[in-house]
N, C-alpha and C positions, 0 to 999 in steps of 0.2 A: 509558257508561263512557269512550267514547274522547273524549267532552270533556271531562271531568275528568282524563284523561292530558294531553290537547293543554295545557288549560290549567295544568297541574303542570310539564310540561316546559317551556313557556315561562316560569314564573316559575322553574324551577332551573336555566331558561338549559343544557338536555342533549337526548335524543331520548326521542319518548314509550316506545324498547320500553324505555327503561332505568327506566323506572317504575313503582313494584311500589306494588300496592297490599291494606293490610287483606285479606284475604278475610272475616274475620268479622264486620267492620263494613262491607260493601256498601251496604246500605240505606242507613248516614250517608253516605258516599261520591256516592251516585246523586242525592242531593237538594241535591249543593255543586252552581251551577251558576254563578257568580260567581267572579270570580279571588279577591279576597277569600274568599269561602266556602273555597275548595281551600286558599288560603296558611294558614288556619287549621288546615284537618286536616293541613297539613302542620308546623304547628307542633306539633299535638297527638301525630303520629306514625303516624296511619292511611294517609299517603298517603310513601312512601320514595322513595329515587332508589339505583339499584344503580350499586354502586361502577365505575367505569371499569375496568378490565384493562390489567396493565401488563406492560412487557415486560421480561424479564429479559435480565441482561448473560453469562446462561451462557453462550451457544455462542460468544460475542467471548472472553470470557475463554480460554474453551479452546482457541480459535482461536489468541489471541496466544500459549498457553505453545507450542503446536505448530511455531510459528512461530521462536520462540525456537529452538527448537533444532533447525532448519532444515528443516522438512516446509512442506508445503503449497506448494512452491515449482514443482510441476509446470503445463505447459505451460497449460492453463486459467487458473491465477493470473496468469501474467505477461501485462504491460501493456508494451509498447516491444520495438527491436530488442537481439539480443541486448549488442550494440555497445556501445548506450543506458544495457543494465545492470549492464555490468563495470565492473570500477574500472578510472579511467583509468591510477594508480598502477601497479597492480599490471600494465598492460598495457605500461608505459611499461619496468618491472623487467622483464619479461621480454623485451623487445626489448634491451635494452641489453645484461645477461646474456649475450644468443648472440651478440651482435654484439662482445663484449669477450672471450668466449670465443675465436670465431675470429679475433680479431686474436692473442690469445696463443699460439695453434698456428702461426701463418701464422709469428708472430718464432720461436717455437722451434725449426719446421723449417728457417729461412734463409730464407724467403720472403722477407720484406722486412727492412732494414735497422733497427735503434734509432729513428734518427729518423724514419724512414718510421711505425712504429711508433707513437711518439709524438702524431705531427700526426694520425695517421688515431683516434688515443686522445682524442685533443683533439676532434675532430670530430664523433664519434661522439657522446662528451659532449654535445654542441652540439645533438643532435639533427640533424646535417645526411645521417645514412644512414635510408634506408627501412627496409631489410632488411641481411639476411647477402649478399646476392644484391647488393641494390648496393652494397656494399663491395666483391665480387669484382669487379664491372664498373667501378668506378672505380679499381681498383688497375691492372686492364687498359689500359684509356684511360691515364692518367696514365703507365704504365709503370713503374712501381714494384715489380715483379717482379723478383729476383734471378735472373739466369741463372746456372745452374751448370753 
């Protein structure tokens, strides 16, 4: 019987376990010894091929609704540095933010002057401060402090 598999599975081009064959009809089975002879009972139907197994798209699909609505996000999933995966936007809105905030404290309390005000509003814009930090050390340096 196993040349009658070999030779089954080389004409349906799959592997021999995947070839089912007749049980009731053995006897005709055992006397195919010819690729011809097999192609025949496999026309006839004594000699099958089991279907392949396929894989389903369940646990992706379930994966992406999970995802959608922001799971699966924990420290195994993620790929790169934190850095890598924030939006640059949104990193960009929060620096500017505190950095426009503390220029609006510094002019309400008399810290610095309108125009002083301004130019360091302008700059900021520009992107030319790091921090809150170097806005204060650049107000120092430059001297744009109000003495009161």
């Amino acid at each position: 019987m196993k040349l009658q598999k070999k030779l089954a599975a080389r004409i349906l081009k799959s592997s021999p376990r995947r070839i089912r064959l007749d049980s009731n009809e053995l006897e005709k089975i055992k006397e195919a010894i010819t690729k011809a002879d097999v192609k025949g009972l496999i026309n006839s139907g004594l000699i099958k091929e089991k279907q392949v197994k396929g894989k389903g798209n369940f646990h992706s699909r379930k994966k992406k609704v999970q995802k959608r609505k922001g799971r699966q996000q924990g420290h195994g999933s993620r790929k790169g540095k934190a850095t890598a995966r924030s939006n640059p936007k949104e990193k960009w809105m929060n620096k500017i933010r505190a950095q426009r905030g503390l220029l609006k404290v510094l002019k309400s309390k008399g810290y610095i002057s309108n125009k002083d005000f301004r130019n360091l509003y302008l700059k900021a814009k520009g992107g030319f401060f790091r921090s809150k930090r170097h806005i204060k050390l650049f107000i120092e340096e430059q001297g744009l402090v109000i003495k009161k």
